[in-house]
C-alpha atoms as a printed R data frame, in Angstrom:
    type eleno elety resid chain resno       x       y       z
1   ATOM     1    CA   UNK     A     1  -2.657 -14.810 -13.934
2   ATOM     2    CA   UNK     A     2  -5.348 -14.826 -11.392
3   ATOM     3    CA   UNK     A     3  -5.034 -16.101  -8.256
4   ATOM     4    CA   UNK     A     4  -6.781 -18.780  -6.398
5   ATOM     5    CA   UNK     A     5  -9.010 -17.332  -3.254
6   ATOM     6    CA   UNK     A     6  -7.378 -18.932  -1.087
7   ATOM     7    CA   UNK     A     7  -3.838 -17.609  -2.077
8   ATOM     8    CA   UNK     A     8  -1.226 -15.461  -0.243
9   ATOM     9    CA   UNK     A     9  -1.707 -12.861  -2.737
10  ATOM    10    CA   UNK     A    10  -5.798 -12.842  -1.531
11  ATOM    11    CA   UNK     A    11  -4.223 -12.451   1.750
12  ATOM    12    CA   UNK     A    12  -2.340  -9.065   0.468
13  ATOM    13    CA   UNK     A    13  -5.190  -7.672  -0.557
14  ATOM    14    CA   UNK     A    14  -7.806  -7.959   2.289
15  ATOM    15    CA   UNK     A    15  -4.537  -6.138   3.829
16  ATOM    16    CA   UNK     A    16  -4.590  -3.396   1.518
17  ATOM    17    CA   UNK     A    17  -8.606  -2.973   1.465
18  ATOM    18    CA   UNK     A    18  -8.292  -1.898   5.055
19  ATOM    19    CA   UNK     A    19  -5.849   0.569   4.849
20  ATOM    20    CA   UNK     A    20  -7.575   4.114   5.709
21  ATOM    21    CA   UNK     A    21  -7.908   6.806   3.517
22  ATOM    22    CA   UNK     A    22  -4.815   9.540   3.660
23  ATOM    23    CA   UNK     A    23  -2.773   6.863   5.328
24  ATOM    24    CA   UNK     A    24  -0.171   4.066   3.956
25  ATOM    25    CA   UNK     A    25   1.414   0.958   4.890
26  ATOM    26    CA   UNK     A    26   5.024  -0.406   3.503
27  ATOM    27    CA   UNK     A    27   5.578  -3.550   1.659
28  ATOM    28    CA   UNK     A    28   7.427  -4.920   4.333
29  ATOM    29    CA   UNK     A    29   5.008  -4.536   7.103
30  ATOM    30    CA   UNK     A    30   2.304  -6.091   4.785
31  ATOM    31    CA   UNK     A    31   5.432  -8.828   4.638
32  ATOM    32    CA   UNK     A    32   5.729  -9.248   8.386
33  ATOM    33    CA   UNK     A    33   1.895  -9.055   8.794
34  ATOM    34    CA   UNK     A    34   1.986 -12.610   5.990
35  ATOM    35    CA   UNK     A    35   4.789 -13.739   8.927
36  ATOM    36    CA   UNK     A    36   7.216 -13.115   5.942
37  ATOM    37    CA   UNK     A    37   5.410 -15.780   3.961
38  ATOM    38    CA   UNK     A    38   5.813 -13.441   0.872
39  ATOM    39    CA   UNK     A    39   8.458 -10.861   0.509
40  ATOM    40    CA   UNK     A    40   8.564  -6.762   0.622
41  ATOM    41    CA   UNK     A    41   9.087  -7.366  -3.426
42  ATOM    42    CA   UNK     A    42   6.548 -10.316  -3.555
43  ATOM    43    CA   UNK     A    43   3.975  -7.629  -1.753
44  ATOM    44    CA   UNK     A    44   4.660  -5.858  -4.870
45  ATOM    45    CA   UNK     A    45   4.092  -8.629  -7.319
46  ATOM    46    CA   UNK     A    46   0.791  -9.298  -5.362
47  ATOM    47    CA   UNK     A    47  -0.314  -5.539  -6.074
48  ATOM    48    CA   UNK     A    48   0.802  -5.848  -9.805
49  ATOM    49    CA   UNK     A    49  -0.595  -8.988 -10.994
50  ATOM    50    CA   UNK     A    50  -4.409  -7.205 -10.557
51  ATOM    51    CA   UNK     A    51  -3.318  -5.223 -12.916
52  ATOM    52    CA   UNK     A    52  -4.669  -8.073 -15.540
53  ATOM    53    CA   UNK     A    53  -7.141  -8.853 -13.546
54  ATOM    54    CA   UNK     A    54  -9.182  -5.446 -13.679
55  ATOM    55    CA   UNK     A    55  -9.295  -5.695  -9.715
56  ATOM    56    CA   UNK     A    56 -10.212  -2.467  -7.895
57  ATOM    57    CA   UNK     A    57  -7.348  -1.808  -5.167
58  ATOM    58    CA   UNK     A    58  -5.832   1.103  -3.083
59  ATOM    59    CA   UNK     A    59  -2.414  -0.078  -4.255
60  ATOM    60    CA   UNK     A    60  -1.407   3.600  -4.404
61  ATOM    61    CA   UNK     A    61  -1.755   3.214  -0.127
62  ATOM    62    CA   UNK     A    62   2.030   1.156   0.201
63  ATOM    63    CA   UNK     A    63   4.764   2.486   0.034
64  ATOM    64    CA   UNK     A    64   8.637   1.523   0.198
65  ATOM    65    CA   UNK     A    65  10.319   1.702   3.411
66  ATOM    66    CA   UNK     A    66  11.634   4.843   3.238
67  ATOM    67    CA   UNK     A    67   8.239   6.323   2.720
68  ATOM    68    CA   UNK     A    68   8.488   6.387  -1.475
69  ATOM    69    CA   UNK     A    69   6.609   5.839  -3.612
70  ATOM    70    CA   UNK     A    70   7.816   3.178  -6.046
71  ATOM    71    CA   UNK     A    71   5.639   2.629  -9.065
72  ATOM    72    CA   UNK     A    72   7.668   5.010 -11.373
73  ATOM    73    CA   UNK     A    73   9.013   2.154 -13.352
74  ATOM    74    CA   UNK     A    74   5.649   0.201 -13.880
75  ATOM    75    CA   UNK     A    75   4.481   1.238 -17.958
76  ATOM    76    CA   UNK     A    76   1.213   1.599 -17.336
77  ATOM    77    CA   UNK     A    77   1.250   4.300 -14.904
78  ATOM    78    CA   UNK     A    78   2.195   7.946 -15.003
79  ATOM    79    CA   UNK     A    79   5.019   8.164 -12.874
80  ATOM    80    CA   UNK     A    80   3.612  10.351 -10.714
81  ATOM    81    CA   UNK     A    81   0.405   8.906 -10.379
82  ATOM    82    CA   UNK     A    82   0.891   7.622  -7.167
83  ATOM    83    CA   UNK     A    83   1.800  10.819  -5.368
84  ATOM    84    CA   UNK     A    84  -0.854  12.487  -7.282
85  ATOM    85    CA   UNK     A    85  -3.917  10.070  -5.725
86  ATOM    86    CA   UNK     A    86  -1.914  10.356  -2.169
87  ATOM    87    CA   UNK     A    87  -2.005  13.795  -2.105
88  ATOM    88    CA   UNK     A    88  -5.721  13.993  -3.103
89  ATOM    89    CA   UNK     A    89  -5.711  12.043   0.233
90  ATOM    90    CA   UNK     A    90  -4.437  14.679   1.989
91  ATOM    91    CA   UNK     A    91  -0.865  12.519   2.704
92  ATOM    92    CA   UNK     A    92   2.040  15.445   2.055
93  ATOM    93    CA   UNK     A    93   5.234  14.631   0.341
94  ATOM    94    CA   UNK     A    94   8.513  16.370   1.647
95  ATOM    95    CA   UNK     A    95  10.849  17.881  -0.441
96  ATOM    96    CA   UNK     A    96  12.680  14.692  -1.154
97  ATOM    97    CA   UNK     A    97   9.288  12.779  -2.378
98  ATOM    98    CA   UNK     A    98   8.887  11.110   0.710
99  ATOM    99    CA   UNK     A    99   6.019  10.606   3.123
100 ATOM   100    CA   UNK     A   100   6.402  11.424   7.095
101 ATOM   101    CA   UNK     A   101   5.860   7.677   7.956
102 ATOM   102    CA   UNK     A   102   5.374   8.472  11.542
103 ATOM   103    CA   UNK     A   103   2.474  10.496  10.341
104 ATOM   104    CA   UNK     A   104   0.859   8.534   8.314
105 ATOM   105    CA   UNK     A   105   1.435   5.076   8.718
106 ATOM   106    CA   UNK     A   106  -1.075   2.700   9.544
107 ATOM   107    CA   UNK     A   107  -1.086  -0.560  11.446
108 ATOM   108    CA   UNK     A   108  -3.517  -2.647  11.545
């Protein structure tokens, strides 16, 4: 379903058009920037619903709060896809699959 222009999700993604290259954000911050208007999990909606829409994102750029990444369970991804176009960022995983978030997260 596409979403008006005007909508909270179009709100999400001027958010995620900003974030730097090699650095991420977390669905919740992108929450409490949208004063909580739409939820951690709604942030995620947002990013999935361009999906149909063809629309050119850095979705791969949020993460989960513990610096995951969390798009394993979406079909139409390799599950590893995510780390795969962080790391050609330059962002580094640690052995537990999880970003240094005082490294590389980004506020706007």
């Amino acid at each position: 379903m596409v979403q008006p222009q005007n909508s909270i999700y179009e709100k999400v993604y001027e958010i995620v058009l900003c974030i730097p290259r090699g650095r991420v954000m977390t669905y919740g911050q992108i929450s409490r920037l949208l004063d909580e208007r739409l939820s951690a999990q709604g942030v995620g909606w947002a990013l999935h619903a361009t999906l149909s829409t063809g629309r050119s994102l850095p979705w791969h750029r949020v993460v989960n709060s513990q610096g995951g990444i969390s798009t394993g369970r979406i079909f139409c991804f390799r599950p590893q896809l995510q780390r795969e176009l962080l790391e050609a960022e330059g962002v580094e995983f640690d052995g537990q699959g999880r970003i240094r978030l005082e490294r590389y997260l980004w506020s706007p």
